[in-house]
N, C-alpha and C positions, 0 to 999 in steps of 0.2 A: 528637483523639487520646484522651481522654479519656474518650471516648464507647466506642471500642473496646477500649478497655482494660480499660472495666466490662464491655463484652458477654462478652470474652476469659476475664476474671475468671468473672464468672458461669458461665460454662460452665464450666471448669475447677471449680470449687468443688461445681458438683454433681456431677460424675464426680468429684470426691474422696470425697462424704458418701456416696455410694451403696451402696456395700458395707458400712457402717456401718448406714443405714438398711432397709438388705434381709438384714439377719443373722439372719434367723430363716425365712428362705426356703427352702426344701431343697431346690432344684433344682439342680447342679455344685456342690453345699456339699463341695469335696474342696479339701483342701491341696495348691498347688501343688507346693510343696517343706519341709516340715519341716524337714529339715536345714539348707538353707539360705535358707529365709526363714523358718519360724516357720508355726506352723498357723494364723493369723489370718489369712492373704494364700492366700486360696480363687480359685478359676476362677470359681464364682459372684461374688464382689465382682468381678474383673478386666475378664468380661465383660458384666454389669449398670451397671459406672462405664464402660469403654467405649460400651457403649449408650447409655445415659442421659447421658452427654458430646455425645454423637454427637448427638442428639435435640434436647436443646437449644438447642448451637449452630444448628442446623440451623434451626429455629422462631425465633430471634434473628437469623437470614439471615445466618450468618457461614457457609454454605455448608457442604457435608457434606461436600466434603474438606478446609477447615480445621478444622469442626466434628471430626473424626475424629482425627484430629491432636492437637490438644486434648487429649479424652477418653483417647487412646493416651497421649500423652506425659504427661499430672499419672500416669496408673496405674502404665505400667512405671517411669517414675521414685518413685515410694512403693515397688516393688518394689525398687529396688535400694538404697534407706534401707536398707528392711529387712534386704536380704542386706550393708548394711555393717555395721547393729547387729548382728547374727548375729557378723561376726567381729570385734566388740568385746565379745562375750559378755555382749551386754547379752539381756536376757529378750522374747519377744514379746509388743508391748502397751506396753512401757517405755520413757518417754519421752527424746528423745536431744536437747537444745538445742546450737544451732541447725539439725542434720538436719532433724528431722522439719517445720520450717517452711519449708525448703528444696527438699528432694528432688523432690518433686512439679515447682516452679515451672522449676527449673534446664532440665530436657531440654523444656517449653516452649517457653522462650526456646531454645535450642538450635535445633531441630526447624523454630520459625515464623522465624525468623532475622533476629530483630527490631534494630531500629538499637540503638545501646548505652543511647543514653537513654532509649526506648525500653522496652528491656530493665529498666533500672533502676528504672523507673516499677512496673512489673508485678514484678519480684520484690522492691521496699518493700511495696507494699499486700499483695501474696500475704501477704509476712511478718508483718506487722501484723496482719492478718485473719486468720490464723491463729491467730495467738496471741490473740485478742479472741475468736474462738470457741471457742477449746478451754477459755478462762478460763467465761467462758457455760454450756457445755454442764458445766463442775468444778460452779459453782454450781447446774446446774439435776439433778446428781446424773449426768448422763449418763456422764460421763468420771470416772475416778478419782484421775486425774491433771490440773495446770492447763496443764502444759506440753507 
């Protein structure tokens, strides 16, 4: 169980960091939606963390239609973070506890339709690990925020 959860994990976490890591890319660098998500949340990050989701899983043998699945589900779900801090008029970029450790993992779980334990396995460690890297990348200057 264990073993899958980390393959799962891993996959998901690079199709999160991806559009973060390719921000200087200018190929689809267009905002989805400004109004309602914020100009951070580009077609370039959506379909680059999709791919590279995809990719992953894929080379880890969790197969390119779970692998796909994955990648889809942590991205549109960060999108809809985003479009819920939008109507709490929060700013894009700013951090929302416990959202943003959340949004991603939930439609996951949702999607692969995992047992409840299951479930709860994979969004503790999502949670945890989130929060462990975003502290990480506070300190290594990356993020400007810890949370």
């Amino acid at each position: 169980m264990f073993k899958e959860i980390s393959l799962i994990l891993i996959t998901a976490a690079i199709a999160n960091m991806t559009p973060v890591l390719i921000k200087r890319l200018e190929i689809f660098n267009y905002a989805i939606s400004n109004k309602y998500l914020g100009i951070n949340k580009t077609y370039r990050g959506f379909i680059f963390g999709i791919l590279a989701g995809t990719l992953t899983g894929i080379i880890l043998g969790l197969g390119w239609k779970v692998s796909f699945i994955i990648g889809f589900s942590v991205l549109f779900g960060d999108l809809i973070g985003s479009f819920i801090k939008r109507k709490l008029n929060l700013k894009p970029g700013e951090s929302c506890f416990p959202l943003d450790q959340l949004d991603s993992v939930i439609l996951l779980v949702f999607f692969l339709k995992f047992s409840f334990v299951y479930s709860l396995w994979l969004i503790l460690i999502w949670f945890l690990g989130h929060i462990v890297i975003r502290h990480i990348a506070f300190y290594l200057g990356i993020n400007k925020e810890k949370w």
